[in-house]
Residue, then its C-alpha position, 0 to 999 in steps of 0.5 A: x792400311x796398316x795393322x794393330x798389333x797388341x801384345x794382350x799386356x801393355x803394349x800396343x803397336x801401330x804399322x801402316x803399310x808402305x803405300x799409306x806412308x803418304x796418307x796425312x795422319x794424326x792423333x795420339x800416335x803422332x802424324x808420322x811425317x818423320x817430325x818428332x817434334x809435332x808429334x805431342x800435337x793436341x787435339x786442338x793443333x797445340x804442343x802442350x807442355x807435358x805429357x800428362x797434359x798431352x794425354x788429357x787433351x785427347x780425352x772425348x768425354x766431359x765426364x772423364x777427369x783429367x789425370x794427375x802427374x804420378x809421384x815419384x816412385x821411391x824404389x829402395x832396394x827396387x831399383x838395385x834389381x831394376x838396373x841389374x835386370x834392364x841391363x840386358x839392353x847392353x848385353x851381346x844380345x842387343x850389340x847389333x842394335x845398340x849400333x843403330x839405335x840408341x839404348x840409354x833412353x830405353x834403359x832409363x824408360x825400363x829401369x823407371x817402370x821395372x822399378x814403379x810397377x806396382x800392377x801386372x808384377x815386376x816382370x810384366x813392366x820390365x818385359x814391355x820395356x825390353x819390348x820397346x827397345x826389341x820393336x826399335x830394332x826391328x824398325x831398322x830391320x834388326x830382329x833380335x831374339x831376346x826372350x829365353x827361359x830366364x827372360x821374360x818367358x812367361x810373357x809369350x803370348x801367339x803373336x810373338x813375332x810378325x813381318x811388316x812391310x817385309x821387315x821381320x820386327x823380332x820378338x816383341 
């Protein structure tokens, strides 16, 4: 039916193989019926107003509390680094890409995490970030090789490529 690809920190990927795209789906991945907007759809079939009510929605025991929206982070000199370092998505290195998906969401997704992380240090969520945009691309059949010995390195792990569907989806 499809793979699960985890990169063992903080991303989880969900492929299915081209002949299950047919196959209806549901849940907290979305119903991959390539309407973006029904894809925050409830347990129950409702579009609830926020996120944080999206995912509590999903919760399958009563003993689970619900979770609280966060408070926003208050970078201070965080966020100066946080910028310089997610820059890279509008470096040469993701020109080809920049072409067929857009980076500002994903700039504003890294710079917001890269600057909130307090768990897994800095690099941890600046590289999931990155991460997201590499996998992006690669659904539109862009593999780009980010990763260096200056850029997030130590967050190789053995799975750092794969092919789907006969896409190579990049460094992820």
């Amino acid at each position: 039916m499809g793979h699960v690809l985890w990169d063992k920190k903080t991303n989880v990927y969900v492929r299915f193989n081209k002949e299950n795209t047919f196959v209806p789906k549901c849940g907290l991945c979305g119903s991959l019926d390539g309407d973006a907007s029904n894809d925050f759809t409830t347990l129950n079939n409702d579009v609830p107003t926020s996120p944080i009510d999206f995912g509590n929605s999903w919760k399958v025991s009563s003993q689970c509390g619900d979770v609280d929206a966060p408070e926003p982070a208050d970078c201070g000199t965080k966020l100066a680094w946080a910028i310089n370092k997610c820059n890279i998505l509008y470096t040469e290195v993701f020109d080809e890409c920049r072409a067929k998906v857009a980076a500002d969401s994903y700039f504003h997704q890294c710079t917001n995490e890269t600057c909130s992380c307090d768990s897994g240090g800095d690099c941890e969520c600046f590289c999931s970030s990155i991460s997201d945009y590499a996998m992006a691309c690669g659904a539109h059949g862009i593999a780009v090789g980010w990763r260096s010995a200056s850029v997030c390195r130590e967050f190789n792990f053995p799975l750092i490529s794969k092919i789907v569907s006969g896409v190579f989806l990049g460094e992820f």
